[in-house]
N, C-alpha and C positions, 0 to 999 in steps of 0.2 A: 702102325701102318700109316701111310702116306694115303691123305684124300686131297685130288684137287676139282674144285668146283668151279665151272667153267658158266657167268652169265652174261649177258650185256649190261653194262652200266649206266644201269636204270634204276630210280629206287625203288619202284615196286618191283622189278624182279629180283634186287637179291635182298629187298627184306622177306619175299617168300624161301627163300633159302636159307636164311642167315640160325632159324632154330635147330634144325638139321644139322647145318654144321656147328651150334655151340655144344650141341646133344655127341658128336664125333669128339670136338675137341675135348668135351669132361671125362671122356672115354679113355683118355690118353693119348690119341691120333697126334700127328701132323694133320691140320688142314689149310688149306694154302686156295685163294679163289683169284681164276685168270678172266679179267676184264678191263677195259681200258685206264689206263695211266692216269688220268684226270681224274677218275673216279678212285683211286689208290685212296685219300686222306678218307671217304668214307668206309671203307674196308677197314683202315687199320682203328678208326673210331671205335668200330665193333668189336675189336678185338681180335682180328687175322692178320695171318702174312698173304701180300700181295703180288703178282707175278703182273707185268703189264702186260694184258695181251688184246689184241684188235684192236678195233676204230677209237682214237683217241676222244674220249667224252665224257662230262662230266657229270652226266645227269639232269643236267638243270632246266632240258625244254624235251620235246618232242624229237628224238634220236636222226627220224628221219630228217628231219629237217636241218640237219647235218652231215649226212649223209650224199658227198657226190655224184654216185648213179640215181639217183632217187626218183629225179624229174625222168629217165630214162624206162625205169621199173615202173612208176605210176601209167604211160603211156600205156606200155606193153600189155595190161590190166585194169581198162578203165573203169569197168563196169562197178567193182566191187574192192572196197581199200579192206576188209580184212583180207584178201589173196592178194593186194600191192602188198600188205606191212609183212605176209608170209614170205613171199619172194623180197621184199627188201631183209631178211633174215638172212636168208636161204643164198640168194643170190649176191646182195651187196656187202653183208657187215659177217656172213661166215669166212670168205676166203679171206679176210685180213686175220680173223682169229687163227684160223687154221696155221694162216706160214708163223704166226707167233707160238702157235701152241705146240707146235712140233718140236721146235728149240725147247720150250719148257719140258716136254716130256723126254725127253732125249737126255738132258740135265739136271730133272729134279727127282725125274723115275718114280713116278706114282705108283701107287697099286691098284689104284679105280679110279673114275672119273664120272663125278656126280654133275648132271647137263642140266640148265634152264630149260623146259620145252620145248622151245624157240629160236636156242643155241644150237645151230649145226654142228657148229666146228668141233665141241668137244663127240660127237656121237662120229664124226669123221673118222678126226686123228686117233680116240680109242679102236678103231675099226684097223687102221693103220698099225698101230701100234699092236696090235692083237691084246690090247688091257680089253676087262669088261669094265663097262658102265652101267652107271643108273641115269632116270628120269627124274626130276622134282614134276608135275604137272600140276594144270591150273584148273576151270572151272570145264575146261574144253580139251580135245586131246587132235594135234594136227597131224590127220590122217591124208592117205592119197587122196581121198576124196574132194579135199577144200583147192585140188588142181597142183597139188606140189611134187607128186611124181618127176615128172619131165626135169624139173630146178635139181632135184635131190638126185637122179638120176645122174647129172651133169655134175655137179659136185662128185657124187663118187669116180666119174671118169678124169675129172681133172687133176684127183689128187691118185691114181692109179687101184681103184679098188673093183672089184668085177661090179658087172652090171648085177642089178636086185629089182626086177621090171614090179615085184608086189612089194619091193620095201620091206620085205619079209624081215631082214637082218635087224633093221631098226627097232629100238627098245625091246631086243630080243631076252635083254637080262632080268631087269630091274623097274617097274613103274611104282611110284609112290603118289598116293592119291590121298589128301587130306580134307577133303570133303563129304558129306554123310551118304549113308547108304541111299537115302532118299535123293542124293543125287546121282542118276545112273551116267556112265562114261560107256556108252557100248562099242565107241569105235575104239577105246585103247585095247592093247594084247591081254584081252582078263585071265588067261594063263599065266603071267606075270604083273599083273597089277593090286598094291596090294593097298587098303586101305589104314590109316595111323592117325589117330589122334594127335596134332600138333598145333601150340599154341600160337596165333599170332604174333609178329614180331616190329614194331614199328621207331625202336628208342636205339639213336646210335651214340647219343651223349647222355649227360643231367641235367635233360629234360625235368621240369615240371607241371603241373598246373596252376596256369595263372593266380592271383592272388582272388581276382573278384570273383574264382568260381563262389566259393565261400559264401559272398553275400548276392546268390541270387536268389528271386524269392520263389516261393514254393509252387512250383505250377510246371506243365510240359515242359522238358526239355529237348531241343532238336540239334542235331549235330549236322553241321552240311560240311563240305566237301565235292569237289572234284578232282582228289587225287594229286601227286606229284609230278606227272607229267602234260595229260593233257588239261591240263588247266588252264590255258592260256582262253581264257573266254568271257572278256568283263561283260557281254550281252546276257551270256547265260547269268552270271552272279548277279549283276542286276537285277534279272529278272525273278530271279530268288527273292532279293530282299525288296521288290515289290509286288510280292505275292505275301510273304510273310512281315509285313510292315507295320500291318496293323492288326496282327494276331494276338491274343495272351497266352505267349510263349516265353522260353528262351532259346533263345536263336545264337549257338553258336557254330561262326564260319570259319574255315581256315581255306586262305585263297594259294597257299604252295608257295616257298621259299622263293622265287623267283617274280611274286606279285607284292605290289605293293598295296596295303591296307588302305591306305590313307586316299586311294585313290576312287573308296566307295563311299568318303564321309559327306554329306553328314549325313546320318542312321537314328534311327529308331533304338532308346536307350537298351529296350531289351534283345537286339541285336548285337554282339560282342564279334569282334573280325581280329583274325590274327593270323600270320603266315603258316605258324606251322603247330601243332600239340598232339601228341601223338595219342591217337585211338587207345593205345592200350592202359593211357593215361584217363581219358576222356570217358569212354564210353558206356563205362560202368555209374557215370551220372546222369546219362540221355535215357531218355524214352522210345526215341525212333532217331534216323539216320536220313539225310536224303544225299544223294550222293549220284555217282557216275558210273556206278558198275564196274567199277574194276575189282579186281580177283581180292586186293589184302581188304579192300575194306569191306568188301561182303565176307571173306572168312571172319574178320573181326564183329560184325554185326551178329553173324551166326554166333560166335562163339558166348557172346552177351545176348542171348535172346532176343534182337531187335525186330521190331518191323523194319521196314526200310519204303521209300521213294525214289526211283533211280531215272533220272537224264543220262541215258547215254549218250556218251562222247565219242571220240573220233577214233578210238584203239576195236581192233576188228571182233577183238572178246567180249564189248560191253554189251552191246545190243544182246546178242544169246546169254549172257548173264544175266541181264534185265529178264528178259522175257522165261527162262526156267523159273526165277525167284518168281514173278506174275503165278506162273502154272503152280507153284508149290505153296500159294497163298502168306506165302510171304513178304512181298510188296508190290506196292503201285506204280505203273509205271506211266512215264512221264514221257511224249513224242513231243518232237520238233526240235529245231538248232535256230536262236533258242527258243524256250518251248514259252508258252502263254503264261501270265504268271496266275491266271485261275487256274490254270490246270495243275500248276505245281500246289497251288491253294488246296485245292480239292485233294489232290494224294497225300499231301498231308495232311486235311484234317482225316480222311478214311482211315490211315494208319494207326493213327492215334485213337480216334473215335471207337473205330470197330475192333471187339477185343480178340477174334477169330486170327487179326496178323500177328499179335503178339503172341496168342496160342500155337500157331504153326511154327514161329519163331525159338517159340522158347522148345518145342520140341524137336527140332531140328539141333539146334543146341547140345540137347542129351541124351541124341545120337551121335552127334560128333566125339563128345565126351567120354562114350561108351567104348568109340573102337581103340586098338592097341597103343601103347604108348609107344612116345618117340624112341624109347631105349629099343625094344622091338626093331622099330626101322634099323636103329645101330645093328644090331644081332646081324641082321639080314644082310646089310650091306657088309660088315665084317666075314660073315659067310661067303661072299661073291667076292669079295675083294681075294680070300686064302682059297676058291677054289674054282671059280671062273665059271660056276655053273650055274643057270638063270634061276631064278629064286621062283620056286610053281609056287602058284596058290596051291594049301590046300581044298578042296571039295567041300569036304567037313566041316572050315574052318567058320566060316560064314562071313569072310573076309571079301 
């Protein structure tokens, strides 16, 4: 069967994608993912065929900020940038997927179409098309409620699809939820939302770890981060490495492909700074994470039993990421833009110190572990794909 997986070309959204579909491709599938052109050499790194479709971009900064309506959509919505960055989805970088993806589907004739959350176009043009789809979702699920009615509304009238004033039709098939029981989604369709054990995915080459992990000496290790996209922040990184300066730790940072290291020397020898080392490499040597709240690296924390420290950053998911992980005693969280670096001090020593985060952690862990594996998600999607019929939860199932 034919799967195409439609995200924006972002790294963290299609590395939440990318096990998914290598769990399709071992299957035997075609899977083929549509997002922009610039972003192609990452795609085919992974190991996929690539269709270019919408706003040409290559990942390397903050989407919106490439983005021509943007300054237009930010006005419209001052109050609150997670319902700007919804409607810059919704309203600015869907309808370029959309006229692309039509031509793709019309030509390459899928037989399902797996969405980013986030990604309208493919939840569109499947509607169009009368294909069924599925959902990947994140820590959060965007309902009417976050004000997207009216935009989504518009969208289906521009590309000729009846009105749907409850959004009913939306992820009417297929939601795939990879986070633990203990974290509830009550606004997604939980008649169709099904929960899977699926591994972090972060490595699109041969990647390694550096040679000095080797000889670090034996005491806490901290893994910081702020992500691949909104990283652009040397106030906040600063204030990291003058909050943990003078700690006995190791401190290691990766500031994103698109910063440069050298531009935080000189450091503190047991701070280590490098652009980029992927989590799934890393993190099985760390003690605790302090990071930014974004979705790969709290699944990745979870999935290694970590405490965590989160500054949220500028994406509208981090803040409610932050503050769940707080409520689930799984980490500390860290205010301000950027935040004091006592305070970042203090949540990490707490995480580390107090052994209740890493207990909440490591239990959160072996729930995740516990639910269905990725082949399951195959089954299910393979089911929808041959018979166009939404996938219920069972009752019974405890899914």
């Amino acid at each position: 069967m034919r799967f195409l997986l439609t995200v924006h070309p972002m790294f963290g959204h299609f590395h939440a994608m990318v096990p998914l579909a290598q769990a399709l491709k071992a299957r035997g599938h075609k899977v083929t993912f549509a997002t922009g052109k610039s972003f192609g050499p990452v795609v085919r790194r992974a190991g996929f065929l690539h269709f270019p479709c919408g706003m040409d971009f290559d990942g390397s900064k903050d989407i919106f900020e490439a983005l021509p309506d943007w300054e237009t959509i930010q006005a419209g919505f001052p109050s609150s940038i997670g319902i700007q960055q919804l409607h810059g989805f919704i309203q600015g970088l869907a309808p370029r997927m959309i006229d692309d993806l039509i031509e793709t589907v019309n030509t390459w004739k899928p037989d399902l179409i797996v969405r980013d959350p986030v990604e309208f176009g493919g939840y569109i043009v499947a509607e169009r098309a009368g294909l069924p789809y599925a959902t990947v979702t994140w820590a959060f699920y965007a309902t009417p409620h976050y004000g997207i009615t009216d935009a989504v509304l518009e969208l289906r009238r521009q590309y000729g699809l009846v009105d749907d004033s409850q959004l009913a039709a939306m992820d009417r098939y297929f939601v795939l939820n990879f986070l633990p029981p203990s974290w509830p989604l009550p606004e997604s369709p939980q008649h169709v939302t099904h929960r899977f054990c699926m591994p972090p995915f972060d490595q699109s080459g041969d990647e390694k770890l550096p040679g000095w992990m080797d000889a670090l000496p034996d005491r806490p290790t901290v893994h910081v981060t702020l992500g691949t996209t909104f990283n652009q922040s040397p106030g906040t990184f600063q204030a990291i490495l003058d909050a943990l300066g003078t700690e006995e730790l190791n401190v290691i940072v990766t500031v994103g492909r698109s910063m440069d290291p050298q531009q935080f020397r000189p450091h503190p020898d047991h701070i280590k700074i490098a652009q980029y080392i992927p989590q799934t490499l890393l993190l099985p040597h760390c003690d605790a994470i302090l990071f930014h709240g974004g979705y790969n690296s709290m699944l990745s924390a979870l999935w290694h039993g970590l405490p965590m420290a989160i500054i949220p950053m500028g994406a509208g998911d981090q803040l409610p990421n932050a503050q769940r992980c707080a409520e689930l005693g799984v980490a500390a969280l860290v205010e301000g833009q950027p935040p004091e670096p006592e305070a970042i001090r203090e949540a990490v020593r707490s995480v580390l110190e107090q052994p209740e985060y890493r207990a909440r952690a490591r239990q959160l862990e072996q729930e995740i572990k516990a639910l269905p594996s990725i082949s399951e998600a195959v089954r299910r999607l393979e089911i929808l794909a041959q018979t166009g019929e939404p996938q219920l939860v069972d009752a019974n199932a405890g899914l």
